[in-house]
C-alpha positions as CSV (number, residue, x, y, z in Angstrom):
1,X,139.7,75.5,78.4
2,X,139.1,79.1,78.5
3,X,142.5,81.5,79.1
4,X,142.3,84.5,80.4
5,X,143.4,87.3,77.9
6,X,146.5,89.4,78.3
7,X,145.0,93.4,78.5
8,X,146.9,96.0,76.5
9,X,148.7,97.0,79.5
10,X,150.5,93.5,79.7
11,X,148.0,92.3,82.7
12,X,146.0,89.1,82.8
13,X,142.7,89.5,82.7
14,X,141.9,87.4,85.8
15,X,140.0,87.2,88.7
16,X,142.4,88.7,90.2
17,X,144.0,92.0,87.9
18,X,142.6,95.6,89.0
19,X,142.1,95.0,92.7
20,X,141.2,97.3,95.4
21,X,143.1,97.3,98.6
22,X,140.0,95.9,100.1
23,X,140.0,93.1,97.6
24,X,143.5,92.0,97.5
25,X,143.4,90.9,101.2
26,X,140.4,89.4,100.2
27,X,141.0,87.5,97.8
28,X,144.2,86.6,99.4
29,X,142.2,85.2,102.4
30,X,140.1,83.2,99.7
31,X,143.1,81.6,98.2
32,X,144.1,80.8,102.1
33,X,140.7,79.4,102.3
34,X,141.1,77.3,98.6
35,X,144.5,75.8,99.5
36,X,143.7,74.7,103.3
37,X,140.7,72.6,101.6
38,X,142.1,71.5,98.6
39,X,145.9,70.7,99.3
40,X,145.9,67.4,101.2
41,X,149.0,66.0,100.9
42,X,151.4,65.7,103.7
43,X,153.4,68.3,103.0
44,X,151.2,70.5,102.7
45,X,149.6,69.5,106.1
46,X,149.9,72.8,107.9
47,X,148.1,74.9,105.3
48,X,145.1,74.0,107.4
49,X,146.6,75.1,110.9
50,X,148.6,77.9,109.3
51,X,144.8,79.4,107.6
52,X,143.1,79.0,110.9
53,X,146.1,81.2,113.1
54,X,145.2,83.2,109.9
55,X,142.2,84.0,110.9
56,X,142.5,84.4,114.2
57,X,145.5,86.7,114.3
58,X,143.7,89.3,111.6
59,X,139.8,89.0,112.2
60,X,139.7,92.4,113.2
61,X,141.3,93.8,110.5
62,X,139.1,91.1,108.1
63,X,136.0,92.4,109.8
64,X,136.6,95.7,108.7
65,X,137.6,94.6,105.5
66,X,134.1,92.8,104.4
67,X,132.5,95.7,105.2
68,X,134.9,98.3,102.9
69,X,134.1,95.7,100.2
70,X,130.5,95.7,100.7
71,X,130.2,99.5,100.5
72,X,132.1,98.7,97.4
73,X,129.9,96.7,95.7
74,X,127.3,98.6,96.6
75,X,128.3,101.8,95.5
76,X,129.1,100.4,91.6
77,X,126.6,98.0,91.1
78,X,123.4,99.6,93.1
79,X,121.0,98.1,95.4
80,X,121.8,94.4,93.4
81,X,125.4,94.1,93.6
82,X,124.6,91.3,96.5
83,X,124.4,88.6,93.2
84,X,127.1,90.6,91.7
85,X,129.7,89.9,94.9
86,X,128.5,86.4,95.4
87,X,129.1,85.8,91.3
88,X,132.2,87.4,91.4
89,X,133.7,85.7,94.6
90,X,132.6,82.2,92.7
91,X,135.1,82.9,90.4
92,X,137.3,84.0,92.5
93,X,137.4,80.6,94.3
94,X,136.9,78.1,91.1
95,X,140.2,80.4,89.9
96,X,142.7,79.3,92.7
97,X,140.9,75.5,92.6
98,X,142.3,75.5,88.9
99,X,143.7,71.6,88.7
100,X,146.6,72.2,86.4
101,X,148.1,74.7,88.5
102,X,147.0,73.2,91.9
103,X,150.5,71.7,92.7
104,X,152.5,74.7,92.2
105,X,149.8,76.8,94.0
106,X,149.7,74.5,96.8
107,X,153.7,75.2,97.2
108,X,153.5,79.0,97.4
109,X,150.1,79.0,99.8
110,X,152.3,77.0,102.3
111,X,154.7,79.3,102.2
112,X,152.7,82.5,102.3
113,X,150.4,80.9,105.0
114,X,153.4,80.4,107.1
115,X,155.3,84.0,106.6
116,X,151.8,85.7,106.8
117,X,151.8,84.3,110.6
118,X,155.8,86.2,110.7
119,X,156.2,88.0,114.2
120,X,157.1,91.0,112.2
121,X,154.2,91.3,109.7
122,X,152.1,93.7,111.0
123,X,150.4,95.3,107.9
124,X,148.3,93.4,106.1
125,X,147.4,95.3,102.8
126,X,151.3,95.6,102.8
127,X,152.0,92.3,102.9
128,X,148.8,91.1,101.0
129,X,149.5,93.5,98.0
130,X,153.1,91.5,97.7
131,X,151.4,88.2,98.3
132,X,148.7,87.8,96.1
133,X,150.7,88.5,92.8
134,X,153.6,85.9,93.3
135,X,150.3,83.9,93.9
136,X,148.8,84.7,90.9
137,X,151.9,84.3,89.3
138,X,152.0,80.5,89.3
139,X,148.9,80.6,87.2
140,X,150.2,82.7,84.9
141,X,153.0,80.2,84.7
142,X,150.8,77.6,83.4
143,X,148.4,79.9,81.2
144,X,151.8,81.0,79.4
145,X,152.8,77.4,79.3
146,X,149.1,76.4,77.8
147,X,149.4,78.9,75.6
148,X,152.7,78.0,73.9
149,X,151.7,74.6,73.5
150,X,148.4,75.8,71.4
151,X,150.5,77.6,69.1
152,X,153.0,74.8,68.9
153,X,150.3,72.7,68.0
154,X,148.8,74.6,65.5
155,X,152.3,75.0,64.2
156,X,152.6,71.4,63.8
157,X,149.4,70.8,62.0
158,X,149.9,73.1,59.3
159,X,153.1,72.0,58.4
160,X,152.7,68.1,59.3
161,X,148.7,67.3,59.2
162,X,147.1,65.1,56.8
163,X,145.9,66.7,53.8
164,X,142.3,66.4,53.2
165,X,142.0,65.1,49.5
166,X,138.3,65.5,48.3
167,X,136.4,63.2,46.1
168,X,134.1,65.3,43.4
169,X,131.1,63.2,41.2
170,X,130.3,65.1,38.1
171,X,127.3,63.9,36.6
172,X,126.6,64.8,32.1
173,X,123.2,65.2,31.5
174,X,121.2,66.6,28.0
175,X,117.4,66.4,27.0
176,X,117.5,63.1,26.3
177,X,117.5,61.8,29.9
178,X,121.1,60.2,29.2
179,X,123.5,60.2,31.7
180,X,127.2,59.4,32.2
181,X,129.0,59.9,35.4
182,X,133.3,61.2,36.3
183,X,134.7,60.9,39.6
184,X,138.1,62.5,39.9
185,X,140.4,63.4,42.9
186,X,140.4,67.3,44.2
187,X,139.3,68.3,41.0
188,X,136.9,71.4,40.8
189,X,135.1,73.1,38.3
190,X,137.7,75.3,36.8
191,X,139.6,72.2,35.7
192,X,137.1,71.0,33.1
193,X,137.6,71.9,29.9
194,X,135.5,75.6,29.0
195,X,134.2,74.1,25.7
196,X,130.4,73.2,26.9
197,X,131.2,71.9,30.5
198,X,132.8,68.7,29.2
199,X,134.8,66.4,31.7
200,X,138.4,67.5,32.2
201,X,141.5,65.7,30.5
202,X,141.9,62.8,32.7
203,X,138.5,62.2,34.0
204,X,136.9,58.8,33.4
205,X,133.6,59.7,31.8
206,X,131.4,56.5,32.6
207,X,128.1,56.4,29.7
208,X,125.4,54.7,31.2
209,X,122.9,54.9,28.5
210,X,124.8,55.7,25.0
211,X,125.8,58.9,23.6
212,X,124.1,61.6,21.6
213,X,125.0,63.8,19.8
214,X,124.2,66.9,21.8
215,X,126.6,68.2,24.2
216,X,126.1,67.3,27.9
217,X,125.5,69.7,30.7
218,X,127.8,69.1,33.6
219,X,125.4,68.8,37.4
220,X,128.4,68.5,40.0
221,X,127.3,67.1,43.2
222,X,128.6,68.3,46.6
223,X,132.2,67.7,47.1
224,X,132.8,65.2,50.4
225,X,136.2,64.5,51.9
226,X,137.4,60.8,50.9
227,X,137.5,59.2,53.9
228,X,133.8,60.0,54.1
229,X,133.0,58.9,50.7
230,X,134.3,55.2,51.7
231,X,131.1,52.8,51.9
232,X,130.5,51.6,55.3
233,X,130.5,48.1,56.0
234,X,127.0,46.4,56.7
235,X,126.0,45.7,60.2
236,X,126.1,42.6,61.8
237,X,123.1,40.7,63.0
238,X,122.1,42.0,66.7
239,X,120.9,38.3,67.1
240,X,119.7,35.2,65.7
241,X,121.7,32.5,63.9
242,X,125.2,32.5,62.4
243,X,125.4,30.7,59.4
244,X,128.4,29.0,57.9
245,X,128.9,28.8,54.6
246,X,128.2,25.1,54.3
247,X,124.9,25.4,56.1
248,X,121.0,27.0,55.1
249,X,119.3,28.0,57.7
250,X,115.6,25.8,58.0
251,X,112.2,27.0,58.0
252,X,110.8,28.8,60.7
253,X,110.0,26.5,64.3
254,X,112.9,24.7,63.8
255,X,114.8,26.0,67.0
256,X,117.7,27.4,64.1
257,X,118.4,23.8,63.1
258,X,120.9,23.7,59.9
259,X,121.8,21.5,57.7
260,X,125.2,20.2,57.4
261,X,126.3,18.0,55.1
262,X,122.9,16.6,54.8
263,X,122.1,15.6,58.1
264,X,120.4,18.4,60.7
265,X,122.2,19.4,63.2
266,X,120.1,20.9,66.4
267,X,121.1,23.8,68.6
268,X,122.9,22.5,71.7
């Protein structure tokens, strides 16, 4: 999950931070719009009612808010900023429909849906601009919260993670073509010895072939965490037969017939 950053003036960065007039009671209406679809549960039942006296009781005043936005848009972005408002009003409503913070958001819509519809709220710039942030601050509730736990987290690892030993294969070789082989535990080239690259006090050096005597050339191959260097266990048979160890399987045609015990025993 992607968190919004924290600007050098202290603000999110979200969808909402930096707002017109204009776009507060926009957005405001949008996160109206979010919860009446999104919050179902019973007690949240009058979100729905409560966003459509919404609308009703400001449409003028939302009228001529559109069209402040649009001229807006369209003096920043130019004769595109169409695909700029749509892209940016997406946001704006995949923001409020965040699912971690839905509950919490659901709470505080019902309550601003309801005062919003308050005899004696008349202005509604005024009483979006207080609105939107306590709003917005139940998301930043839970990016704080998010946030913490990351760092906790990482916290945790670095003191109480696994270590990751690795396994390291050093292989001697000289002109001769004779080979010997070390395996040691996190060991890595500065702890072989610096007299002619030979294997490090405590390395089992494995001679395949005999010795010489001319002094071998250390080849390391690529270090690979242990767990990797395991060997996997071989597959079992997708289908055919299973064969005990008392049995042998017969020649081919025989339907899988074994042998047990000297007689043949048939597939049932």
């Amino acid at each position: 999950m992607t968190i919004p950053m924290v600007g050098v003036d202290g603000v999110r960065q979200t969808v909402n931070a930096d707002l017109s007039t204009a776009q507060t009671v926009w957005n405001l209406r949008s996160a109206l719009n979010v919860a009446a679809l999104n919050c179902m549960t019973a007690e949240h039942g009058a979100l729905l009612p409560n966003y459509t006296a919404f609308l009703d009781r400001y449409a003028s005043k939302l009228s001529s808010t559109n069209r402040a936005l649009i001229a807006e848009f369209r003096a920043e972005y130019g004769p595109g900023f169409r695909d700029v408002q749509d892209s940016y009003m997406t946001r704006v409503y995949n923001y409020f429909a965040l699912p971690p913070a839905q509950e919490n958001f659901c709470d505080v819509a019902l309550a601003v849906s309801s005062e919003a519809l308050a005899p004696e709220v008349t202005d509604l710039e005024l009483f979006a601009a207080q609105a939107l942030p306590r709003i917005e601050r139940e998301f930043e509730t839970f990016f704080s919260a998010y946030e913490q736990y990351r760092t906790d987290l990482a916290a945790w690892d670095a003191r109480y993670g696994p270590s990751r030993s690795e396994v390291r294969t050093t292989f001697y070789g000289n002109p001769d073509g004779i080979t010997t082989g070390a395996a040691s535990m996190g060991s890595s080239s500065a702890d072989r010895s610096s007299a002619g690259g030979s294997p490090a006090q405590g390395e089992l050096m494995i001679d395949l072939s005999g010795t010489t005597g001319q002094e071998p050339t250390a080849i390391e191959a690529t270090p690979v965490p242990a767990s990797d260097a395991q060997p996997q266990p071989a597959p079992l048979p997708r289908q055919g037969p299973i064969i005990l160890p008392e049995e042998t399987l017969q020649s081919p045609g025989s339907n899988y017939a074994t042998e047990r015990n000297g007689e043949i025993a048939g597939s049932e």
